[in-house]
N, C-alpha and C positions, 0 to 999 in steps of 0.2 A: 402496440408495436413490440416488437421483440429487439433486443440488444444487450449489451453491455451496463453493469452496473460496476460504479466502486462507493465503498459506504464508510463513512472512517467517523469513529470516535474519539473527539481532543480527552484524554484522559486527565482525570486529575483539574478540569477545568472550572467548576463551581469554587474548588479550594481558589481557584488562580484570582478570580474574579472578586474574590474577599480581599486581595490585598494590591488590586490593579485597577488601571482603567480600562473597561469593557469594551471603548471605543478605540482606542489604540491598539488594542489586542485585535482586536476586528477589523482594521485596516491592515494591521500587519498581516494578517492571516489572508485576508483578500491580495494583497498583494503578492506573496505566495502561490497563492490555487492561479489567479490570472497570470503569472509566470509558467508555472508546468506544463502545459498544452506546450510551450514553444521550444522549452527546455528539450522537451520529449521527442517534439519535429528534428531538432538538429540531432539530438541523440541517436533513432531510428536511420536519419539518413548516414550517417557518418558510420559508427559500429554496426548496423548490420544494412540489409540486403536495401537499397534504398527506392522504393516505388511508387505509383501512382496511389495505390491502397492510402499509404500511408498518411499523403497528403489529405485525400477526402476522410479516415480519421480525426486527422489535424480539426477541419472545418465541421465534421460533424457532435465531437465531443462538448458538453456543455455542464456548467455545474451550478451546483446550488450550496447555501451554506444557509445554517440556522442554530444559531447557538452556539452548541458544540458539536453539532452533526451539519461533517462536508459529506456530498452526495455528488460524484460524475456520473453522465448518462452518454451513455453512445449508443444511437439507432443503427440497427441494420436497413441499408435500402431493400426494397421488397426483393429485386435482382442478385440481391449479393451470393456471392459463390466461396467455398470454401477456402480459396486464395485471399479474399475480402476479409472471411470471418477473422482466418488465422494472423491475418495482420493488424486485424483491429483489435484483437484480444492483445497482442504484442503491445500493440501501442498505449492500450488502457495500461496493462500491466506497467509501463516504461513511466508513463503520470503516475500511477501511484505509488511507483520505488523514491520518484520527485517529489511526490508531496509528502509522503513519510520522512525523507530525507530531511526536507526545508525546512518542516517542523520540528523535528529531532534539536533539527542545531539552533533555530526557536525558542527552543528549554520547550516546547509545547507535545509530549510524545502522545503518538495516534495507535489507534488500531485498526486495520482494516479490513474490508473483503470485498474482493474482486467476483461477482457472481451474473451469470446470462440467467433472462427469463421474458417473462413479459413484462410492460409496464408502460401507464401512461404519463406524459409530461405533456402539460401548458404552463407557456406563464411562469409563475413562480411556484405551481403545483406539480405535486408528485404522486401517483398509485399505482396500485398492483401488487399482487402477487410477490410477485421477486421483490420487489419492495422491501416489504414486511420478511423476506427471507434472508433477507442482506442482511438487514438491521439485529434480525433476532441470533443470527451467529456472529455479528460483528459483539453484541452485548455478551456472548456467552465466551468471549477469548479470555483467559484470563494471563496476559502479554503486552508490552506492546511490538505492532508488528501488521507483517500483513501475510493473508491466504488468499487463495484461492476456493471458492466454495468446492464441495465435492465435485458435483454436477460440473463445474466448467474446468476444474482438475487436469479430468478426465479428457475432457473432450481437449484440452488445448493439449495435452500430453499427443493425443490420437493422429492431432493437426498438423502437430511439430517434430518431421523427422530428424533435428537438428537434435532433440533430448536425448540422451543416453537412454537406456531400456533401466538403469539404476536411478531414473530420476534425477539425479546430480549435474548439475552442470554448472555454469558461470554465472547464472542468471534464475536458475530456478534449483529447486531442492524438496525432499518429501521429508515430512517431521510431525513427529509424535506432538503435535498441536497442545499445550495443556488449558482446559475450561476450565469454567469457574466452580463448574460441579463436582473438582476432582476429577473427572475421566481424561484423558489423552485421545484426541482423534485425529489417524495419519492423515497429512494433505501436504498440499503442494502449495510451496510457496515461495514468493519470490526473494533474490536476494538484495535487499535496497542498498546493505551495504556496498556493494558493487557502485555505486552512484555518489559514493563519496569523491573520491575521487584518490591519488594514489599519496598526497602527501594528508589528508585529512585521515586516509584510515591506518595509516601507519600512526598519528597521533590516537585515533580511536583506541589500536591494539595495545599501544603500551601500559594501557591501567584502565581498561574495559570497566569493570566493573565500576571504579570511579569514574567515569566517564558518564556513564547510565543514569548514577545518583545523582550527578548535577543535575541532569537533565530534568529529572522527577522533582528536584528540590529548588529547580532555578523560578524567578518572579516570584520569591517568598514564599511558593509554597510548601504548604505543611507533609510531612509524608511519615503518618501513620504507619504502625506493625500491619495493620491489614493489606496495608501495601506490598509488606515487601517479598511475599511470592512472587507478586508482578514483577518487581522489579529484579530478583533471584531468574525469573524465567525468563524473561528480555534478554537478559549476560548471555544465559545459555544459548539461545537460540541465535545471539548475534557473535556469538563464539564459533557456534556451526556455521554460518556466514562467514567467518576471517576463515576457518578453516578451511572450506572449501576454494574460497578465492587462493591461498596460500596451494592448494592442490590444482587450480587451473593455470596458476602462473607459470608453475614448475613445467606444464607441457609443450 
């Protein structure tokens, strides 16, 4: 089947599990992801265009967790039409600014990516293709945060005449991405901070940078020098988020 994927990496979470219970970590986090779906529903109908799309999103979106790896899945119906896609992409995109969000303030920070392709699901099983393509750039971010794969980038840019031709808007943005390899690659991605909501990120902007480090430090865990690019580029990239929100308010 062909659809939607979102692929997210609890970072930092083997440390976490050295000095936690696994099991209450694991309920809290499950309680979290089965929150988003509904989070997401009221959020798409209220802030933007609110439609029948959205709803059959709602009901068709489903997810998996295994460890430290959350996975959402949303099929496309074999009928679905560009009106369909563009809202279901909206809608995944909208759960995954929610569950970065949830977790953030969790002390639990994620990485994610947002990517279409093919892929099977039964059950508790997962394959494919996109699969394995989700995973292997969600592994290569070196952030925490979330993108959009190249491939559906694009094509939600293409979908979405609401985007600026500069990529910038309220909700999404393009950024010199940085891997783990050193290299930087431009993508599109969303702005979760947007989902804080308007007294949380006003606390967020006062001491960002301190903000961040709790986050990585909170449930005892340890946070090595090798960390702290990650955590150096997180600031940044959620810096270009208040920035941007701080340029959509003004209009």
């Amino acid at each position: 089947m062909k659809g939607l994927i979102g692929f997210f990496d609890i970072l930092g979470y083997q440390n976490f599990l050295k000095n936690n219970s696994a099991s209450e970590s694991a309920l809290r986090v499950l309680e979290i992801i089965t929150d988003v779906p509904q989070r997401a529903k009221k959020f798409t109908k209220e802030a933007l265009i609110a439609n029948k799309h959205f709803d059959d999103a709602h009901e068709t979106i489903s997810h998996l967790v295994f460890s430290d790896t959350i996975v959402f899945t949303l099929a496309y119906p074999t009928d679905a039409n560009e009106a369909w896609i563009s809202n279901a992409q909206t809608y995944m995109a909208v759960c995954s600014m929610f569950l970065t969000v949830g977790m953030f303030e969790e002390g639990l920070p994620i990485r994610g990516v947002i990517h279409e392709g093919d892929f099977i699901t039964k059950d508790m099983c997962l394959a494919g293709k996109a699969i394995v393509e989700a995973y292997q750039l969600c592994e290569s971010l070196n952030f925490s945060g979330l993108v959009f794969s190249k491939l559906l980038g694009d094509r939600f840019i293409n979908l979405r005449s609401d985007i600026p031709t500069n990529n910038d808007s309220a909700f999404n943005f393009t950024y010199l991405a940085p891997m783990n390899d050193g290299s930087e690659v431009k993508m599109l991605m969303p702005n979760f901070v947007a989902m804080f909501g308007a007294s949380a990120t006003k606390q967020v902007s006062k001491n960002l940078e301190e903000y961040v480090m709790e986050i990585f430090w909170a449930h005892q865990k340890d946070c090595p020098n090798s960390v702290d690019v990650k955590i150096h580029n997180t600031v940044k990239i959620m810096r270009k988020m208040l920035h941007n929100n701080q340029i959509h308010n003004k209009k």
